[in-house]
PAZAPA-4460 file (N, C-alpha, C; in steps of 0.05 Angstrom, whole numbers, plus 32768, in hexadecimal, padded with zeros to 4 digits):
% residues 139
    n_x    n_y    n_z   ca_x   ca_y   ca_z    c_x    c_y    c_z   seq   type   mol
   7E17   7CD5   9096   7E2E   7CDE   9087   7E31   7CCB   906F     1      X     A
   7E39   7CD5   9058   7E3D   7CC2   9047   7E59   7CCA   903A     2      X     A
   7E64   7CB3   9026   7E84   7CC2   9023   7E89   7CAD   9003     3      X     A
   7E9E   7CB2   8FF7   7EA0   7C97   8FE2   7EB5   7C8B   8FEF     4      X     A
   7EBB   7C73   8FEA   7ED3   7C67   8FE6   7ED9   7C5B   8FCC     5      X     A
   7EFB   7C69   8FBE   7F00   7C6A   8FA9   7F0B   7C49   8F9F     6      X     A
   7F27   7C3F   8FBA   7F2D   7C2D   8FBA   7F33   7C2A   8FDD     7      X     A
   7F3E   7C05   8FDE   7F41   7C00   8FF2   7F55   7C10   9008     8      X     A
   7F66   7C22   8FFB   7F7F   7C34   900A   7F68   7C4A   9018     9      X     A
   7F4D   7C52   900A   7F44   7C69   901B   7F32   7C5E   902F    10      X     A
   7F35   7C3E   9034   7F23   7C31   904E   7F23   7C46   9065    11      X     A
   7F3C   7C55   906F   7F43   7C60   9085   7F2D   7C79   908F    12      X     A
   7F20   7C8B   9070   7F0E   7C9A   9079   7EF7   7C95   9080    13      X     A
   7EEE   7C74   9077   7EDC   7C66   9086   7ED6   7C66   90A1    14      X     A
   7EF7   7C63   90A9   7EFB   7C55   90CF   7EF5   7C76   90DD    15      X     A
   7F0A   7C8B   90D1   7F09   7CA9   90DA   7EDE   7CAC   90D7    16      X     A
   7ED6   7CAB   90C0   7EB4   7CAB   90BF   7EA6   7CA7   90DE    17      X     A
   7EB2   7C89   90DE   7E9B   7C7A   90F4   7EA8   7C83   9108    18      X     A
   7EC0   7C8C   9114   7EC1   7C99   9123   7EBB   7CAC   9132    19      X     A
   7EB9   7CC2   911B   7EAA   7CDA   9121   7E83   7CD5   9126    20      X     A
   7E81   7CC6   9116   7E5B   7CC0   9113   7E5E   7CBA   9130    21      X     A
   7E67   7CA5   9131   7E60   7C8F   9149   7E58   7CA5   9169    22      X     A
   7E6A   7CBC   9170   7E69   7CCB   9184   7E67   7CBA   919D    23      X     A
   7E78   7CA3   919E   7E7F   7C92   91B5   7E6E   7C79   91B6    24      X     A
   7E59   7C73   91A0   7E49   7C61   919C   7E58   7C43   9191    25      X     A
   7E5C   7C34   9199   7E72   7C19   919B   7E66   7C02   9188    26      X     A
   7E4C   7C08   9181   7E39   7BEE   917D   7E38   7BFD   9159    27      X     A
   7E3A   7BEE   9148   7E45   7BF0   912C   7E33   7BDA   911D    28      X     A
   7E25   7BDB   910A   7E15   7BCD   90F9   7E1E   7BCE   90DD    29      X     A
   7E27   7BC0   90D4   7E31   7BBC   90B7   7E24   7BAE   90A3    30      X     A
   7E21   7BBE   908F   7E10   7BB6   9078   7E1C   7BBE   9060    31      X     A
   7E1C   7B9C   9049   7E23   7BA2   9033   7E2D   7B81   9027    32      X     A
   7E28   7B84   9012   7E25   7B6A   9004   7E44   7B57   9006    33      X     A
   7E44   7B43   9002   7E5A   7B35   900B   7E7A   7B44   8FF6    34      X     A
   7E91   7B4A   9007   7E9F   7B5D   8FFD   7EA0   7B75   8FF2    35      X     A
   7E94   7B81   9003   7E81   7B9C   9009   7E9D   7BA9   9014    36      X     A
   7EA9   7BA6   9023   7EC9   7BA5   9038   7EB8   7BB1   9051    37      X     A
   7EA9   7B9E   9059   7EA3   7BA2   907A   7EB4   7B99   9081    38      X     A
   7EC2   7B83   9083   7ED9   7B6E   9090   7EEE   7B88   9091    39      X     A
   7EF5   7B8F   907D   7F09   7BA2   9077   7F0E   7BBA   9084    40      X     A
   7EF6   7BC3   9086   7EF3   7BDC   909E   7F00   7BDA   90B5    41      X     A
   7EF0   7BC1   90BC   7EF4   7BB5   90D9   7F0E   7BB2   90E3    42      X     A
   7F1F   7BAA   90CF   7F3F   7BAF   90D3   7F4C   7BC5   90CE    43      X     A
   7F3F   7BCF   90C3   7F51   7BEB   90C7   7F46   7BF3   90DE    44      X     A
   7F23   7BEF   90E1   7F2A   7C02   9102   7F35   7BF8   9118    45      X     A
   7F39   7BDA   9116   7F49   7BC6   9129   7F69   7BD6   9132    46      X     A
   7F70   7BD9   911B   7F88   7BE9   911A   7F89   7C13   9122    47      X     A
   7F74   7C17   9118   7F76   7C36   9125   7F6B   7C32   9140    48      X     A
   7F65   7C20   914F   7F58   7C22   9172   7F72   7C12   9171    49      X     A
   7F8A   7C0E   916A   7FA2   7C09   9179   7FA8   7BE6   9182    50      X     A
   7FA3   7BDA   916B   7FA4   7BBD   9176   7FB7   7BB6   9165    51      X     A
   7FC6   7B9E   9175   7FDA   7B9F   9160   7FD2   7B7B   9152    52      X     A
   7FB9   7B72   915B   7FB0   7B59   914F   7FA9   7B62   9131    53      X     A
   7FAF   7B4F   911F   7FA7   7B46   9102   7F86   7B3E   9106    54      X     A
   7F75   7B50   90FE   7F5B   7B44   90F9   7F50   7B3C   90E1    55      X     A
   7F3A   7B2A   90E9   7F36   7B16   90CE   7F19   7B1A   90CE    56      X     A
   7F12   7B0C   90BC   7EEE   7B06   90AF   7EE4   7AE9   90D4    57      X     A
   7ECD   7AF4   90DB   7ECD   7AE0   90ED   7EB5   7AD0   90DE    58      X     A
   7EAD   7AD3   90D1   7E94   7ABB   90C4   7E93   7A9E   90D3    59      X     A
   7EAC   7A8C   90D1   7EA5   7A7C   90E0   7EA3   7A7D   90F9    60      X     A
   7EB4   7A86   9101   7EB4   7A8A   9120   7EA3   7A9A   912F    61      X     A
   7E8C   7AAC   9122   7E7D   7AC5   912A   7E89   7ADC   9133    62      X     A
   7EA3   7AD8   914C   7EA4   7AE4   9158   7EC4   7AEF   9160    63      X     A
   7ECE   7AFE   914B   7EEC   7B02   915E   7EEB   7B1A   9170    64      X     A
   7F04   7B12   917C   7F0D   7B25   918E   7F1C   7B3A   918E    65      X     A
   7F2D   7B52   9194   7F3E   7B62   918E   7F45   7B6F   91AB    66      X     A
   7F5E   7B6B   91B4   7F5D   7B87   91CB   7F67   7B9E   91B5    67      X     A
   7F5E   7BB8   91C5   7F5E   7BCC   91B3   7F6D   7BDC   91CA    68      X     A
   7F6A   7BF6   91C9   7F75   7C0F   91DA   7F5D   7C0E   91F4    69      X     A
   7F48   7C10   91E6   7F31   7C12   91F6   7F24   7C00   9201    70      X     A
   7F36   7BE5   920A   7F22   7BD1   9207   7F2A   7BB0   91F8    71      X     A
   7F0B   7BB7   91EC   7F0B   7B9A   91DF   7EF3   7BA5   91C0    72      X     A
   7EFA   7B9E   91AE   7EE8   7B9D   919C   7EE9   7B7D   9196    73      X     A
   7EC3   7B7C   918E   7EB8   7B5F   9182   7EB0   7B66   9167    74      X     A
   7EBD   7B56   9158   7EB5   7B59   9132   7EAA   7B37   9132    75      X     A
   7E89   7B41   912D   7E73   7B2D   912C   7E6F   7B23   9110    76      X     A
   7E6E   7B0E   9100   7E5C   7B0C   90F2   7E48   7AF7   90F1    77      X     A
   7E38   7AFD   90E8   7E16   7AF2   90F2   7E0A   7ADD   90DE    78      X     A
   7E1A   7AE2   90CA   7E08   7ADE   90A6   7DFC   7ACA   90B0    79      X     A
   7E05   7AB0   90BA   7E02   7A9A   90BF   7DF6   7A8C   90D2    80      X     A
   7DE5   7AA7   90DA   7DCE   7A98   90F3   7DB3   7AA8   90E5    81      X     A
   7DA6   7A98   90ED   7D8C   7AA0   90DE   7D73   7AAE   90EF    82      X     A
   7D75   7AB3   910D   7D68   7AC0   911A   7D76   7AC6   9133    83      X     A
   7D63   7AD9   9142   7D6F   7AE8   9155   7D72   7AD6   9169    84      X     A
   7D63   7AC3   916C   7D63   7AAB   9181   7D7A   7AA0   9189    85      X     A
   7D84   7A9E   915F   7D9E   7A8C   9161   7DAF   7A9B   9173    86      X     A
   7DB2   7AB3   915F   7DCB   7ACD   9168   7DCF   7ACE   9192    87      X     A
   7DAD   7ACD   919C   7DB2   7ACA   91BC   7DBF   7AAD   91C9    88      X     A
   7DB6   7A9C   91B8   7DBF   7A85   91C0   7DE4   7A7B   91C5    89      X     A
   7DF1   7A8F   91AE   7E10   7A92   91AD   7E19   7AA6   91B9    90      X     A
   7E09   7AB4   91D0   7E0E   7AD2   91E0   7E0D   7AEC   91D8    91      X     A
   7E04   7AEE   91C3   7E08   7B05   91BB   7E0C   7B1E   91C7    92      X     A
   7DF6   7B20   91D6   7DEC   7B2E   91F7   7E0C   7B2E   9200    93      X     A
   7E14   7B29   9207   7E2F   7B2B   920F   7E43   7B3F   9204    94      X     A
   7E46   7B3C   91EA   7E52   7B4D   91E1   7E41   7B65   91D2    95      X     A
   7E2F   7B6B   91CB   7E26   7B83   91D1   7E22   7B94   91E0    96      X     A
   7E21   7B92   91FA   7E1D   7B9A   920E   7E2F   7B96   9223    97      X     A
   7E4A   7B95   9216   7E5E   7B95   9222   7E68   7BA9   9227    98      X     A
   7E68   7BC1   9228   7E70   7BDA   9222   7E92   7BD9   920B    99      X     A
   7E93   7BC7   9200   7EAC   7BC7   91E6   7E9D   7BC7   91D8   100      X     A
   7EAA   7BD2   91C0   7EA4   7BD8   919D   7EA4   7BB9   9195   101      X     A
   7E89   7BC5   918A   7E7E   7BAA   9179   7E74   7BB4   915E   102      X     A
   7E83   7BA7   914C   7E89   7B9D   9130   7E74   7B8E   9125   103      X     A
   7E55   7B93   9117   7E48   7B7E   9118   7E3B   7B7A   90F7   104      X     A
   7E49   7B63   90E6   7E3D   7B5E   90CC   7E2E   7B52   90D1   105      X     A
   7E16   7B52   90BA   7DF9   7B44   90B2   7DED   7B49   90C6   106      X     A
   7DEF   7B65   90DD   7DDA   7B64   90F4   7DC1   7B5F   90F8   107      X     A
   7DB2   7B5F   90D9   7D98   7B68   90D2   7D7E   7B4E   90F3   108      X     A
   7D8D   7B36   90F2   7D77   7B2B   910A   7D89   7B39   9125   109      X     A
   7D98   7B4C   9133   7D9B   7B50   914C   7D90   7B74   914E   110      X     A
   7D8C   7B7A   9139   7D84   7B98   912E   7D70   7B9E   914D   111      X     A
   7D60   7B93   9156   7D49   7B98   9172   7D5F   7B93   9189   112      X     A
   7D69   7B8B   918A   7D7B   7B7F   91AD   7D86   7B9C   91B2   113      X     A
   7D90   7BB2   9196   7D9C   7BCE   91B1   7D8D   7BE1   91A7   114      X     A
   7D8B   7BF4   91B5   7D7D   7C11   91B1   7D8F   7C21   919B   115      X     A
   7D9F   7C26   9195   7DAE   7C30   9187   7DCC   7C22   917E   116      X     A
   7DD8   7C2A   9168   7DED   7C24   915A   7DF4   7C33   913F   117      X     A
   7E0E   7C34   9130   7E14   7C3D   911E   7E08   7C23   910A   118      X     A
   7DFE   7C39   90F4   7DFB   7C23   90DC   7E11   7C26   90C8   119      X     A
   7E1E   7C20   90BA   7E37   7C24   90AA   7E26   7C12   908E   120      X     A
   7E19   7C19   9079   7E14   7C0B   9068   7E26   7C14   9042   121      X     A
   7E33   7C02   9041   7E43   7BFC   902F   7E40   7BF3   9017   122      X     A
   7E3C   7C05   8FFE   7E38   7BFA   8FE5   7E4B   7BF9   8FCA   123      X     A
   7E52   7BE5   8FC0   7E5D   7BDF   8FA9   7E57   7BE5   8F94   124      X     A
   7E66   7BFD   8F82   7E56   7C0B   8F75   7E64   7BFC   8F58   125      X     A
   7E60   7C00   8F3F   7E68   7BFD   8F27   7E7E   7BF1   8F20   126      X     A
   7E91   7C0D   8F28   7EA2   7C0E   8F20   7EC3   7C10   8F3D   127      X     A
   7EAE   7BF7   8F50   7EBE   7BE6   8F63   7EC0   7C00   8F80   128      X     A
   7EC4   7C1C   8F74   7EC2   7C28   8F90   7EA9   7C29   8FA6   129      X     A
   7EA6   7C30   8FB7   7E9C   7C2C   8FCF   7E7D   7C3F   8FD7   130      X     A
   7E60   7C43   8FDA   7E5D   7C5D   8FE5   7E52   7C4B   8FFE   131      X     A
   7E54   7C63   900B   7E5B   7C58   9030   7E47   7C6C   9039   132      X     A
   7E31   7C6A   904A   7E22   7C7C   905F   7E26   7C6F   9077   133      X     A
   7E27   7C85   9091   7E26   7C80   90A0   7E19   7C92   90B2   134      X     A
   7E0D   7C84   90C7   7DF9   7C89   90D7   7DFA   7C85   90ED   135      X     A
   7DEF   7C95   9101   7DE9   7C87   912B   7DD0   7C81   9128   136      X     A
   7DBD   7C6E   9127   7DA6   7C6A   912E   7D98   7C64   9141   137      X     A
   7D82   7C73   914A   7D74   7C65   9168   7D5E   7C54   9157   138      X     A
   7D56   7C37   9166   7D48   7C24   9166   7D38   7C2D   917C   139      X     A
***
């Protein structure tokens, strides 16, 4: 599926997008150059699965948390490990395969650990709006 985004107010048809793509698929791969609004997504869908936590950029921390309606969603980011080794070494395994929605920037070294996931890849176009594809992919 692909869609534009004009400005930051139409993030929402993003979250409705991956919704529909996803067809119950929890595991989410995000791609797009730094302030791309992956972070941004991620809160709004924090907020449409019913959470009433404030989510943030986890860069340092890799890994936040959210209870949601369904659960638990994990919003990962990775930028800052440099192989898949690292990524197992801080559990990753854990929260992918947790059965909660997982949120995951710079996936590009954990891309082999699942059989499938949404790819959401996000580009900054010219003139600041958004074009957005999105995808279920089997690995």
């Amino acid at each position: 599926m692909k869609l534009q985004i004009q400005s930051i107010s139409e993030i929402d048809k993003l979250v409705e997008a991956f919704l529909k793509v996803s067809n119950g698929e929890k595991i989410a791969f995000l791609y797009g150059d730094l302030g791309a609004g992956k972070t941004t997504f991620v809160k709004h869908l924090v907020k449409k699965l019913g959470s009433i936590d404030e989510a943030s950029s986890p860069t340092y921390s890799l890994v936040n948390e959210y209870d949601v309606t369904e659960g638990k969603l994990y919003h990962m980011d990775l930028y800052r490990l440099n192989s898949e080794q690292e990524a197992l070494e801080v559990g990753i395994e854990d929260y992918i395969y947790s059965g909660h929605f997982c949120m995951v920037e710079w996936p590009q070294i954990i891309e082999k650990l699942v059989d499938k996931a949404v790819e959401i890849h996000i580009t900054t176009n010219e003139d600041e709006s958004r074009s957005v594809e999105i995808d279920l992919v089997n690995y």
